[in-house]
C-alpha positions in Angstrom: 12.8 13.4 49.0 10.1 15.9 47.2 7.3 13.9 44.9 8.0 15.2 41.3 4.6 17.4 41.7 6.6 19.3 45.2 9.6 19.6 43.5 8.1 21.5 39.9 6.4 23.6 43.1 9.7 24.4 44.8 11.0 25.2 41.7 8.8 27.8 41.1 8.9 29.3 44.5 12.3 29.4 44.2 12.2 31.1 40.5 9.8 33.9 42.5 12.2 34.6 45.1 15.2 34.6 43.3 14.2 36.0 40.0 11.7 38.4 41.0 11.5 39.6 44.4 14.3 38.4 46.2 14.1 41.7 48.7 10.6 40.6 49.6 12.0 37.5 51.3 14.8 39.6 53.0 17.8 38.4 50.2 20.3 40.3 48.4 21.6 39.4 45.9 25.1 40.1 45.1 25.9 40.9 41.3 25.8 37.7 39.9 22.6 37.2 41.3 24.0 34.5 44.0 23.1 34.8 47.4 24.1 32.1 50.2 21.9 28.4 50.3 20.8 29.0 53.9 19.6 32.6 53.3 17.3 30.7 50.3 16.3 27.7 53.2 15.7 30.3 55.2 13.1 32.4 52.7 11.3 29.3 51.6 11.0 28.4 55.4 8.7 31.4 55.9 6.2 29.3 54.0 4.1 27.2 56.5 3.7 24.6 53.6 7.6 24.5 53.1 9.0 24.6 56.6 10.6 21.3 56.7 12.9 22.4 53.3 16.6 21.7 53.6 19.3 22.0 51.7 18.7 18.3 50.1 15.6 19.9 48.4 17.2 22.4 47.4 19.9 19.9 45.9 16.9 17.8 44.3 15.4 21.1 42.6 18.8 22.1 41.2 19.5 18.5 39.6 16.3 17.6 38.3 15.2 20.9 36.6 14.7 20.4 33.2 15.4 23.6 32.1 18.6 24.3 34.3 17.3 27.5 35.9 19.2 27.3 39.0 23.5 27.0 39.9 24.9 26.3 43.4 28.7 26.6 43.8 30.6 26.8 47.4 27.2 27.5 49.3 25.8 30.2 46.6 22.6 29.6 44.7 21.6 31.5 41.8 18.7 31.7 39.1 20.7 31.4 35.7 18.2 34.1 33.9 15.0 35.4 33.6 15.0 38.3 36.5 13.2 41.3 36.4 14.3 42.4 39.7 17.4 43.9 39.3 20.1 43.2 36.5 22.8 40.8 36.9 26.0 40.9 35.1 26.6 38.3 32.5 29.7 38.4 30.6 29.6 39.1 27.0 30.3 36.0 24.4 30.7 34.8 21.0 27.5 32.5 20.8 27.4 30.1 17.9 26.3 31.1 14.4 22.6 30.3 15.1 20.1 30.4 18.3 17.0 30.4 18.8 13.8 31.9 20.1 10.7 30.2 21.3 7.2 32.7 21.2 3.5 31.6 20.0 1.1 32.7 17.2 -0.6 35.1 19.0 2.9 37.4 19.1 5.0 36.7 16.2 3.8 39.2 13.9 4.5 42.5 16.3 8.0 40.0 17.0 8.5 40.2 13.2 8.0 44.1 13.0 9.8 45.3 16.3 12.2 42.7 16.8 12.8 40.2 19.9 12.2 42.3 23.2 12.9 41.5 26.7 9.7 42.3 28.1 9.1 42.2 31.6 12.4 40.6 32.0 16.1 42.2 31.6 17.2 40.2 28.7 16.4 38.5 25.9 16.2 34.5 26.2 17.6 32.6 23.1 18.8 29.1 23.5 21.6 26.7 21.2 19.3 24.0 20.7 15.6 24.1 18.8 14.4 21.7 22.1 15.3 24.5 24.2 13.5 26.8 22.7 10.2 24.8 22.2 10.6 24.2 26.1 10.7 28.1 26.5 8.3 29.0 24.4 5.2 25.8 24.1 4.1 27.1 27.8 2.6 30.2 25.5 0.6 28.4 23.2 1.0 27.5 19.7 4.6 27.4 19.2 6.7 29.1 16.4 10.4 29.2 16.7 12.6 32.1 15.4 16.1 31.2 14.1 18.6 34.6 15.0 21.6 34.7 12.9 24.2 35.7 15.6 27.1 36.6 13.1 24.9 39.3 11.5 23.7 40.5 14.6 26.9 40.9 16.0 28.6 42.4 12.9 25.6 45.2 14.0 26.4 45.9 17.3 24.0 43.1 18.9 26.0 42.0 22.0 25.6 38.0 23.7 25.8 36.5 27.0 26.3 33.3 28.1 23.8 32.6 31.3 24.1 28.2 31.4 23.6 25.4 29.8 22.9 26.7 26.2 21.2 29.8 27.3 22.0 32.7 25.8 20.8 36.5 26.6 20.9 39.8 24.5 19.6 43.1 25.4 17.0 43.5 21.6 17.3 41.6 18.4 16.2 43.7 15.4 13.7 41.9 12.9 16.5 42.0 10.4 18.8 38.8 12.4 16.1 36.6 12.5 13.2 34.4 10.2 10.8 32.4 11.0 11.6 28.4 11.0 
């Protein structure tokens, strides 16, 4: 069993390999972003430090992750979002009426003026719940959460998708479909 502090370190490893350089560590992905449990093992293995890793860490990571980055099914593990390798297909939903984006201080204003933008990543993260999105976004520094009104957004061509557990994507949100809470 990993000690909380080895299993928040897993996690990240695991984040790296399969959200941002998966062909690094000799995986590919297929187009949901899944790739086989053993092929993962097998990665992380190429780490001295991890080279006892089985597939019950891998199980523990999973579970306990606040945030419920990863999903294994028959064998397959994948990161729900945040890539910037590649771009997985999600499919396109009817969110609720409101979500929500976590950012900091130091950002909000050009957020305000050019709208939400993926970044560095392939989609934008918004999330059904106001914890969610102070999760997401208090790792940044001072917090300040943006409220998106979906229906609006949508009614304008702004298309949703589902990733997991109350994490929702979109390509750009224009400044219009959101304020300030």
């Amino acid at each position: 069993m990993l000690s909380p502090k080895q299993e928040e370190s897993l996690s990240k490893f695991m984040s790296k390999i399969l959200r941002h350089t998966p062909e690094q560590f000799g995986i590919k992905l297929d187009h949901e972003g899944y790739c086989h449990v053993h092929d993962l093992i097998s990665a992380i293995k190429s780490e001295n430090r991890w080279s006892d890793i089985g597939e019950a860490g891998i199980d523990q990571v999973v579970t306990n992750c606040p945030k419920k980055r990863y999903h294994m099914v028959n064998g397959y593990i994948r990161a729900n979002y945040g890539h910037s390798a590649g771009r997985l297909d999600y499919k396109e939903s009817i969110p609720p009426t409101t979500l929500y984006h976590g950012t900091n201080s130091k950002v909000v204003d050009k957020i305000i003026t050019e709208g939400i933008k993926p970044m560095g990543r392939k989609y934008v993260h918004l999330s059904e719940t106001l914890e969610f999105a102070t999760l997401a976004g208090k790792r940044r520094g001072e917090l300040v959460i943006l409220e998106i009104d979906t229906v609006k957004s949508m009614a304008n061509n702004v298309k949703f998708y589902i990733a997991n557990n109350g994490v929702w994507l979109a390509d750009f949100v224009p400044p219009q479909y959101f304020k300030k809470i």
